[in-house]
N, C-alpha and C positions, 0 to 999 in steps of 0.2 A: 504493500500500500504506500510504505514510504517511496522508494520508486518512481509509483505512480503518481506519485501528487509531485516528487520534482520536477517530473516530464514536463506535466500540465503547468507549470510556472515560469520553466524555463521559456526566455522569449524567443524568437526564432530571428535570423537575419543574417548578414555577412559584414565578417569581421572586419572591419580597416586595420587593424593590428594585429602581425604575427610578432611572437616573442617566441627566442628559441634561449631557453636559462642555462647558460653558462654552467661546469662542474663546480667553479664556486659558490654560487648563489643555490646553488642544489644542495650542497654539501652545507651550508650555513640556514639553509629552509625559509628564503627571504626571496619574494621576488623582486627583480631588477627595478627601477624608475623607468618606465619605457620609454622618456624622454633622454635618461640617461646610457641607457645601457646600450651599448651598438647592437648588438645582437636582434635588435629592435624593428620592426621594420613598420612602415605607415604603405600601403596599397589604395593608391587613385583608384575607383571605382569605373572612372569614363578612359581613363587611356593607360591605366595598369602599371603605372611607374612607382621603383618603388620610394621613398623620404625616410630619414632618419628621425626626423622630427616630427610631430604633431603640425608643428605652424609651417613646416614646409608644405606639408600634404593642405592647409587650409590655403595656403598661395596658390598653389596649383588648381585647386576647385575655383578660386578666386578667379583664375586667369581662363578656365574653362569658360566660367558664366560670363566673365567680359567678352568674349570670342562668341559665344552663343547670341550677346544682346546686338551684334554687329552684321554678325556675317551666317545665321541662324536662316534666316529665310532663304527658301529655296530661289534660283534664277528665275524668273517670268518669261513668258515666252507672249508677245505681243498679236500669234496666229489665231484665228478663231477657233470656236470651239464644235467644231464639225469633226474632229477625227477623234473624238471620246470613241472608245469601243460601249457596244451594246452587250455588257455582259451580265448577268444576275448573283445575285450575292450567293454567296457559296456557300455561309452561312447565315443564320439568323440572330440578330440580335435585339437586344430587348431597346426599344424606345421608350426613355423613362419620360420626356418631356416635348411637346410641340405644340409653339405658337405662330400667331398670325399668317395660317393657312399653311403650316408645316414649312415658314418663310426660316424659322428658327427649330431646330429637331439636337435634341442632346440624345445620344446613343450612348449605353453603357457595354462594357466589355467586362464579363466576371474573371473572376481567378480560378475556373471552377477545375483546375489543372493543378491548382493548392501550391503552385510553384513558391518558393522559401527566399530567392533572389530578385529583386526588383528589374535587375538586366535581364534575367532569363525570362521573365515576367512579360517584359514590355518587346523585348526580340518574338516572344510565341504569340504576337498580336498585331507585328509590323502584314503579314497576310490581310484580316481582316480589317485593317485601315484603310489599306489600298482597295479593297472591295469597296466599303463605302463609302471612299470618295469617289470611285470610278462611278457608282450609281447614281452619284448625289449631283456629280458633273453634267452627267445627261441632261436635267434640267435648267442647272442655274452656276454661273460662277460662284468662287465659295469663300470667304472666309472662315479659317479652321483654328478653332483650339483645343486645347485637351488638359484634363485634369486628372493626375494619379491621386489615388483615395488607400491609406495605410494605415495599418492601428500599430500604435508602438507601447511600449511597456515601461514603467519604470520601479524601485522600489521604493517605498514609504515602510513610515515605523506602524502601518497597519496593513501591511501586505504589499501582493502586489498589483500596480494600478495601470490601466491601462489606458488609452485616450487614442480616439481617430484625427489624423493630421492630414491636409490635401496639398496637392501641391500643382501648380496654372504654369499652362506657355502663354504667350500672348499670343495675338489672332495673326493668322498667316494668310497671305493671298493665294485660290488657286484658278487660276484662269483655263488652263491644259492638263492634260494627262502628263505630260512629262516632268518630271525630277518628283512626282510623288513619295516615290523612295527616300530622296535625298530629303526630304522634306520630313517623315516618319525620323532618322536620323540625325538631323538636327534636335526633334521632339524630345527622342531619345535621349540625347547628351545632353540637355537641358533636364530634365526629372533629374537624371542619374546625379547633376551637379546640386538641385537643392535638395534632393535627397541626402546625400553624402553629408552637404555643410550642414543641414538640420542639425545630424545624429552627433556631427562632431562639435557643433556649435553648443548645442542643448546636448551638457555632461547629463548622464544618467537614462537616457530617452535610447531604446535599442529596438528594433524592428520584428514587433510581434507579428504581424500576416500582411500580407497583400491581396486586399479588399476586391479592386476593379478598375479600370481606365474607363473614364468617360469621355467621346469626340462630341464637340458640340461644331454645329455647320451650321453656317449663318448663312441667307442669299445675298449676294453683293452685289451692287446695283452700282457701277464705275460712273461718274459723270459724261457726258457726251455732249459733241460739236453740234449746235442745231442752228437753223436759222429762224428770220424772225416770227416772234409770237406774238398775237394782238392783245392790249389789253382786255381786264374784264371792263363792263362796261362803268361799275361802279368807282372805277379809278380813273380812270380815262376823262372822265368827266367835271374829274377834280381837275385836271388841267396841271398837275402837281410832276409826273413823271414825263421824262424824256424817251421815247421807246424808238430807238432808229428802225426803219424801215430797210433793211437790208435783203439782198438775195443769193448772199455766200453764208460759209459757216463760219464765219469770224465774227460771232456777236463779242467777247471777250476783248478784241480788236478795238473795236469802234467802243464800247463802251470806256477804255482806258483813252481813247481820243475824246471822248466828253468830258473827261475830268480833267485835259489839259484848256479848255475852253472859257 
């Protein structure tokens, strides 16, 4: 029973520190400072290097997230959206949320695979991303983001306490089928980086399960060139606005030449 109840308490997750204890420190029955001790090692989560330090490893996550807020969004491709493939989702997933006429749709992805690592987690989900966005693209350009959902663990002097933490990319543009991939991979090293600094940032906090990814798709509606529109008539009548009468599509044109006037 005793056993059984450590199982159930111990939290589940992956370690950023190996320690391998020295014959001295074995022989004296004291473990090393893992700051101090070389034998020590700190493991990046997103590109596997390893630090000797605790605050080498949080520069490193540091320099990941600055790289991800820069250069994170996939390349845009400026061709229309006529060569989407017509394909059907391969799997099904549950839609937890959709508003103004399914304009906004949040999809969840469970962990029902019980995976233990956040990387392995979100690698067994890069397939069904690409499904629905490939579906999603058929109708509408997209705006995408995504949220990892995880319960972590800590100890208190009444046990042990556990609490759900989420964690956001921001909204990405998808006009094409292409770099979708690249696009899931950015995603990816972005969780993996505020994941990582969470656990190492908040001492005591260690990764009890991996809950679910949610994709949320938004329709994006890009501005466009038009030419000109009449007013209504209850403006017009105020005599109040200037509305050039134009027959190209450089309303944007002419209206920055009325304001040098």
């Amino acid at each position: 029973m005793d056993n059984l109840k450590r199982h159930h308490l111990k939290p589940h997750g992956q370690s950023f520190v190996k320690i391998a204890a020295s014959t001295s420190s074995s022989e004296s029955g004291r473990m090393p400072h893992p700051e101090k001790d070389p034998t020590t090692s700190f493991i990046c989560p997103v590109c596997d290097k390893n630090f000797s330090t605790i605050h080498g490893l949080i520069r490193q996550l540091k320099i990941h997230a600055s790289y991800g807020k820069d250069n994170a969004a996939p390349s845009i491709s400026n061709e229309n959206n006529t060569d989407v493939r017509k394909l059907p989702l391969l799997k099904s997933y549950a839609v937890i949320q959709s508003a103004f006429k399914s304009r906004i749709k949040t999809l969840r992805l469970e962990n029902s695979d019980n995976f233990l690592e956040i990387k392995q987690f979100l690698n067994s989900k890069e397939e069904d991303f690409q499904d629905i966005i490939l579906k999603e693209l058929q109708k509408n350009e997209l705006k995408v983001n995504c949220m990892l959902m995880c319960k972590y663990s800590t100890a208190s002097n009444t046990g042990i306490v556990t609490e759900e933490k989420n964690f956001k990319t921001k909204n990405n543009i998808v006009l094409t089928q292409k770099n979708i991939g690249e696009l899931y991979y950015s995603i990816v090293d972005k969780l993996l980086v505020e994941t990582a600094y969470f656990q190492e940032k908040e001492s005591g906090w260690s990764l009890y399960s991996i809950l679910y990814l949610e994709i949320r798709v938004d329709k994006f509606n890009p501005l466009h060139a038009s030419s000109f529109i009449d007013l209504p008539a209850i403006i017009k009548t105020k005599h109040a606005v200037i509305n050039v009468q134009n027959d190209d599509n450089l309303c944007f044109k002419w209206a920055g030449v009325l304001m040098g006037i």
